[in-house]
C-alpha positions in Angstrom: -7.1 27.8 7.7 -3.4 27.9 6.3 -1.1 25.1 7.3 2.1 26.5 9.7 4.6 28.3 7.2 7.1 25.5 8.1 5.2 22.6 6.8 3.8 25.1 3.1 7.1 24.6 1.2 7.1 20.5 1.9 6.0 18.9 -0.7 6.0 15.0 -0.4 5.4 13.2 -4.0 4.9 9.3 -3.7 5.9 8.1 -6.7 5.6 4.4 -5.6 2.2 3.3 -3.9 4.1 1.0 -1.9 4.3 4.0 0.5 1.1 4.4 1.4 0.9 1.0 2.9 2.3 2.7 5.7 -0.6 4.4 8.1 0.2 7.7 9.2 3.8 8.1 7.5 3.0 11.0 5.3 2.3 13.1 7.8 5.5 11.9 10.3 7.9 12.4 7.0 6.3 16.1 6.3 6.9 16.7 10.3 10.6 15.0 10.2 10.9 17.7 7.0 9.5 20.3 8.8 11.7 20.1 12.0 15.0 19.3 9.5 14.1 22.3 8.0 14.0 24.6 11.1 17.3 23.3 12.2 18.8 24.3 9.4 17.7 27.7 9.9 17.2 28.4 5.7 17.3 32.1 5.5 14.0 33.3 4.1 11.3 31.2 2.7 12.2 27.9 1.5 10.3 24.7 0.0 11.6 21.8 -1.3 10.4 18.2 -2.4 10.2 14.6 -1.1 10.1 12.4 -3.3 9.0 8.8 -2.3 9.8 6.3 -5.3 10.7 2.6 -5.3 14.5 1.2 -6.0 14.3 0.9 -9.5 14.3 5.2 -9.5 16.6 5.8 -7.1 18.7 3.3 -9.0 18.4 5.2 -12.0 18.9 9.2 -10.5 22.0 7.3 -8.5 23.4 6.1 -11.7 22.6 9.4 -13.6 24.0 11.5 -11.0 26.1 9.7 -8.9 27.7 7.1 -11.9 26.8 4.2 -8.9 24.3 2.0 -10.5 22.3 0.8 -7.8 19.9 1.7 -5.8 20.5 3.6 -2.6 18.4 4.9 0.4 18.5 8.5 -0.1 19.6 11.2 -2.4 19.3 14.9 -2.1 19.6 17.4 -5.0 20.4 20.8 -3.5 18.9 23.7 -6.0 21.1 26.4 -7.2 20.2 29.9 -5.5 17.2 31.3 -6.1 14.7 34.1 -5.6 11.8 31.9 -4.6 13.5 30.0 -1.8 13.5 26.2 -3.8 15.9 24.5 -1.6 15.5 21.3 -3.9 14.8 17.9 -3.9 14.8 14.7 -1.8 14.5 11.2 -3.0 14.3 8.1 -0.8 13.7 4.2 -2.2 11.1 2.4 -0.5 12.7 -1.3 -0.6 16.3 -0.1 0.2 14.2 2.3 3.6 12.7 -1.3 4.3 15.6 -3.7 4.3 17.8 -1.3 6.4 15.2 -0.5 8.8 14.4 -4.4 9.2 18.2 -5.1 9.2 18.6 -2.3 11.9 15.5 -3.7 13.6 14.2 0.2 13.3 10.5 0.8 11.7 10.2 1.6 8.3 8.9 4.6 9.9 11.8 6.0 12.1 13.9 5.3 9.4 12.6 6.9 6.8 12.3 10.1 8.6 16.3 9.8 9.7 16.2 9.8 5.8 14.5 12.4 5.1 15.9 14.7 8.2 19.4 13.8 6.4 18.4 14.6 3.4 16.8 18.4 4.4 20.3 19.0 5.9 22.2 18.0 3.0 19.8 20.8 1.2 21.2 23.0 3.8 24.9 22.5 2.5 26.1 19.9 5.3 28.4 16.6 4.1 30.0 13.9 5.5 32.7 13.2 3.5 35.1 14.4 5.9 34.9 12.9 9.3 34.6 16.2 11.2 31.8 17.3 9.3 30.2 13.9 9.5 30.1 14.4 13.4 28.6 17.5 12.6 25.9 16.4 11.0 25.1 13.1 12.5 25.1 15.2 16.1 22.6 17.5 14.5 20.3 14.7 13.3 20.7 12.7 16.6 19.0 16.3 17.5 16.2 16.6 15.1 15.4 13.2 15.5 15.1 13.4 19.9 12.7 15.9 19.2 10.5 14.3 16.9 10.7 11.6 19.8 13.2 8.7 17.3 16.0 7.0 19.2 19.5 7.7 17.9 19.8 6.0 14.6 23.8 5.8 14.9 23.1 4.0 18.1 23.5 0.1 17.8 20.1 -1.7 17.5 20.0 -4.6 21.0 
């Protein structure tokens, strides 16, 4: 049996074991992937990577290739174009995901698929550097995110 062609190209790489504490979140991210991925309507085949990794390697790609050195949530690498369909990669820190989730009284869970989800459309060639655009995008991840059945994460926590 051959998995759905949406979920083939995801690949999810857990670079930090810390990850796996979490029951069931592989999956979930792969499905937050998959449904980012469909909104975003890539033409033709596509795959790209997750990469799940602690702070201390999101601090490092951050400072490589951002110049910021610290650690940050998420961070999406958009290929070049390319025959094969390689969208790129997606990297997301465990400890920063689990201080803003706690902080935004969200689980770990929700918010590391409103991570990933932001990072598939960044792939896609959506920003939110400009405010317009930010609207853009936030309104298609508020969407992405109903459907997986994940409240708003703009929305303020009670």
């Amino acid at each position: 049996m051959t998995a759905p062609r949406l979920q083939q190209g995801i690949l999810v790489v857990v670079d930090d074991p810390g990850w796996r504490k979490f029951r069931g979140l592989l999956p979930r991210l792969k499905r937050a992937a998959a449904a980012a991925e469909k909104a975003a309507k890539f033409r033709g085949s596509s795959s790209f990577t997750v990469l799940l990794a602690g702070d201390r390697k999101l601090k490092s790609l951050n400072r490589q290739f951002r110049g910021k050195d610290k650690p940050t949530n998420v961070l999406s690498f958009p290929a070049a174009p390319n025959r094969d369909g390689y969208r790129g990669d997606i990297a997301l820190a465990l400890g920063v995901t689990r201080r803003e989730a706690k902080l935004t009284g969200k689980s770990l869970a929700d918010h590391a698929a409103h991570l990933v989800v932001h990072g598939v459309l960044h792939l896609a060639g959506h920003d939110h550097v400009r405010a317009r655009d930010a609207r853009v995008m936030e309104k298609l991840e508020i969407g992405i995110l109903d459907r997986l059945g994940i409240a708003d994460p703009y929305e303020a926590a009670p």
